[in-house]
MARPAVO-640463 format. One record per residue (C-alpha): x, y, z; residue in three letters. Coordinates in steps of 0.2 Angstrom, whole numbers, plus 2048, in hexadecimal, padded with zeros to 3 digits. Example, Ala and Ser with C-alpha at 12.3 -4.5 7.8 and 13.67 -1.06 7.14 Angstrom:
BEGIN
[[83E, 7EA, 827], 'ala']
[[844, 7FB, 824], 'ser']
END
This chain:
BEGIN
[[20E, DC3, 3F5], 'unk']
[[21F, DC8, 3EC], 'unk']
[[227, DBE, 3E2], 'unk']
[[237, DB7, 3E9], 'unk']
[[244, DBA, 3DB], 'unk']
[[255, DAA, 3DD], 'unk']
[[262, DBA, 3D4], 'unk']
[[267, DAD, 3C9], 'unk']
[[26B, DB8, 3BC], 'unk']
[[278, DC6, 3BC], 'unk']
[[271, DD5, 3C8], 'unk']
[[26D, DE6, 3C1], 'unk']
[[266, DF6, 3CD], 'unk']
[[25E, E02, 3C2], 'unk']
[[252, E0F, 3C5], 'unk']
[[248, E1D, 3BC], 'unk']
[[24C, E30, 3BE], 'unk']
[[246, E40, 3B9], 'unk']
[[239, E4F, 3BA], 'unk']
[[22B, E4E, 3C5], 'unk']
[[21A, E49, 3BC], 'unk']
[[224, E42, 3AC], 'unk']
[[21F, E31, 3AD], 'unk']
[[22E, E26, 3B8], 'unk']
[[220, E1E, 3C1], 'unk']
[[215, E1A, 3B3], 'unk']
[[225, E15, 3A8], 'unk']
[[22B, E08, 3B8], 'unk']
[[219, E01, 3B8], 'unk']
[[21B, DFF, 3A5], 'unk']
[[22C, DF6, 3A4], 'unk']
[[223, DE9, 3B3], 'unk']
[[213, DE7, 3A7], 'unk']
[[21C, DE3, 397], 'unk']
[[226, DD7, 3A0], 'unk']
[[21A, DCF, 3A7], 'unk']
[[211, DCE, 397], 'unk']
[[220, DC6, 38F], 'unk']
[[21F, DB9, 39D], 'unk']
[[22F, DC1, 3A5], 'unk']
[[232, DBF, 3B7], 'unk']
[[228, DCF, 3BD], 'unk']
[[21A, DD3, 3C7], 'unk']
[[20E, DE0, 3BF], 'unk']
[[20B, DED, 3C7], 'unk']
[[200, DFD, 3C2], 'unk']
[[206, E0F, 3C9], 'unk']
[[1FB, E0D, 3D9], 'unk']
[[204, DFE, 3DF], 'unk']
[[215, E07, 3DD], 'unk']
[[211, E17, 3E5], 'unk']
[[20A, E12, 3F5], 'unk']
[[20E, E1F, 400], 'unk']
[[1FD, E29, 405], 'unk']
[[205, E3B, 401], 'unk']
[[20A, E35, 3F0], 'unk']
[[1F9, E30, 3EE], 'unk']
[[1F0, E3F, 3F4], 'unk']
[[1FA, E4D, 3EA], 'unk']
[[1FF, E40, 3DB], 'unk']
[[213, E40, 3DA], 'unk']
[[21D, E34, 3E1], 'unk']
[[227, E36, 3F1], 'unk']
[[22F, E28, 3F7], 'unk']
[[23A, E1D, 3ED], 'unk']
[[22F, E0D, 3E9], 'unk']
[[23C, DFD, 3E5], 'unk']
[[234, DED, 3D8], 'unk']
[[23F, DE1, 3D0], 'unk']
[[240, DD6, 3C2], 'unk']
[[247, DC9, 3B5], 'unk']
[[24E, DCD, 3A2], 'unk']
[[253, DBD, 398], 'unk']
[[262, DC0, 39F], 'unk']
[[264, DCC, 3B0], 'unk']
[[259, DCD, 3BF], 'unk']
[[256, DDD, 3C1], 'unk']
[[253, DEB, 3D1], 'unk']
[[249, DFA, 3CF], 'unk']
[[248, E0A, 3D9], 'unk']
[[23B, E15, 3CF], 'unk']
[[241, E28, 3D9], 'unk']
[[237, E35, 3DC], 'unk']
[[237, E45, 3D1], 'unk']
[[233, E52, 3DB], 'unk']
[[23F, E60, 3E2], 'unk']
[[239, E5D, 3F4], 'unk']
[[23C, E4A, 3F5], 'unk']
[[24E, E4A, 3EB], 'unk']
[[257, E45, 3FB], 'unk']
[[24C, E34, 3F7], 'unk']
[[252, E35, 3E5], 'unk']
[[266, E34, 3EC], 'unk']
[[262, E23, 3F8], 'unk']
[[25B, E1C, 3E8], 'unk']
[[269, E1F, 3DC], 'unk']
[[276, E1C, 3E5], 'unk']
[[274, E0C, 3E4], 'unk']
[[272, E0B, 3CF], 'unk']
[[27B, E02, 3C0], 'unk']
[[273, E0D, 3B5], 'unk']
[[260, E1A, 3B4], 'unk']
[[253, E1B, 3A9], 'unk']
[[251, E2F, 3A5], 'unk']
[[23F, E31, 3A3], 'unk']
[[23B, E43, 399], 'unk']
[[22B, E48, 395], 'unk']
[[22C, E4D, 381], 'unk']
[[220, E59, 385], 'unk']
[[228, E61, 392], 'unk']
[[23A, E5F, 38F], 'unk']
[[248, E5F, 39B], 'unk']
[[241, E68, 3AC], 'unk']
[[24B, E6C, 3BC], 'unk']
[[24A, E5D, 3C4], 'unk']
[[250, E55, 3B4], 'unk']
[[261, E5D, 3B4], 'unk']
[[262, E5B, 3C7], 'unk']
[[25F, E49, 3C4], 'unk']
[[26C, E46, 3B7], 'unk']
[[27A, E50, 3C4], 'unk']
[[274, E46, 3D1], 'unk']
[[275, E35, 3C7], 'unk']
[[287, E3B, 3C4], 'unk']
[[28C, E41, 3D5], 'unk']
[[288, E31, 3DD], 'unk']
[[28F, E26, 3D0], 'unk']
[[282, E1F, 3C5], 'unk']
[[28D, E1A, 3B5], 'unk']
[[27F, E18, 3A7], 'unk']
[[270, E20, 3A4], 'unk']
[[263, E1C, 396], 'unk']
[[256, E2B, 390], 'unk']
[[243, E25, 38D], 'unk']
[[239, E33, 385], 'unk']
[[227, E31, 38D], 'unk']
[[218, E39, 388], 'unk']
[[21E, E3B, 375], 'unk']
[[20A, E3A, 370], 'unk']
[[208, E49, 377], 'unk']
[[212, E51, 36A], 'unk']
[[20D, E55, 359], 'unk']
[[21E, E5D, 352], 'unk']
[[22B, E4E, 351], 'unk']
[[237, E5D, 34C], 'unk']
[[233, E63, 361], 'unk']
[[236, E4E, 364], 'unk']
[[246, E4E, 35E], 'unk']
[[24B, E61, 367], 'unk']
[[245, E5A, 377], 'unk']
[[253, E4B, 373], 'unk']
[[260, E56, 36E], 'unk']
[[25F, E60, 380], 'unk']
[[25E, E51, 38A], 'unk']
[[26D, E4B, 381], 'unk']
[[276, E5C, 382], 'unk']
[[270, E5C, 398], 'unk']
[[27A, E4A, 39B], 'unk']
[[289, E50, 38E], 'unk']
[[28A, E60, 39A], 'unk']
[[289, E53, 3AC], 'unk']
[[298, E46, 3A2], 'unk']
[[28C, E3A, 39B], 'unk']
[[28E, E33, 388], 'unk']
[[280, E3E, 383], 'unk']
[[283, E39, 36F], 'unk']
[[283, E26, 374], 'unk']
[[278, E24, 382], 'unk']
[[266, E1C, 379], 'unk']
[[257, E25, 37A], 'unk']
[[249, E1B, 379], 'unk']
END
């Protein structure tokens, strides 16, 4: 059963953006687990139990929006993890229409992809004021030299789309 949350706390909507296959589904299901861990208000929940939708399941990329929430010291928080893929963005839109602020998730191995600038002009177009980058997948990069290119062009994308690219914090 889900846990019934009394928003006590000051009420934040986030979500997590970005390229298809980049990780926003495994990065929600991370932020849940370490919460949980650190005996947060959160229910931990693995990448199977936010993905339900059958179709994500069978071709392995998220479709839907999938929505989870949970407690900081001091915010409660709501979370729409958004698909990636081109063919779903009209899903991506409901979600962030909504935010306070998005977790960018890149791939370092990848760096920005198509869906990653779309993302960022979307956030923008509908109004999301604060965005947050978290590199994923940085063990899968042997050169920190390509790390920190990867950084730079991710800050140079939300620069170009009127975000703080020099102050926004790159995890």
């Amino acid at each position: 059963m889900a846990e019934v949350f009394q928003r006590t706390k000051p009420h934040v909507n986030v979500g997590t953006i970005g390229h298809v296959d980049h990780g926003k589904t495994t990065t929600t299901a991370a932020i849940l687990s370490v919460l949980s861990a650190k005996g947060m208000k959160a229910q931990k929940k693995g990448v199977d139990d936010l993905d339900k939708a059958p179709e994500s399941k069978a071709r392995g990329i998220t479709i839907a929006t999938a929505h989870t929430e949970y407690e900081s010291d001091k915010r409660h928080y709501a979370h729409v993890d958004c698909p990636g893929h081109a063919d779903y963005i009209k899903n991506m839109i409901t979600g962030a229409a909504q935010m306070d602020g998005a977790i960018l998730v890149v791939s370092a191995a990848d760096g920005p992809m198509p869906q990653t600038r779309e993302h960022i002009l979307l956030a923008r177009q509908v109004g999301v004021p604060a965005v947050v980058v978290f590199l994923n997948k940085v063990d899968m990069v042997d050169d920190p030299e390509l790390i920190d290119l990867v950084e730079e062009e991710v800050r140079d994308l939300l620069k170009k789309y009127q975000y703080d690219g020099d102050k926004t914090p790159v995890i």
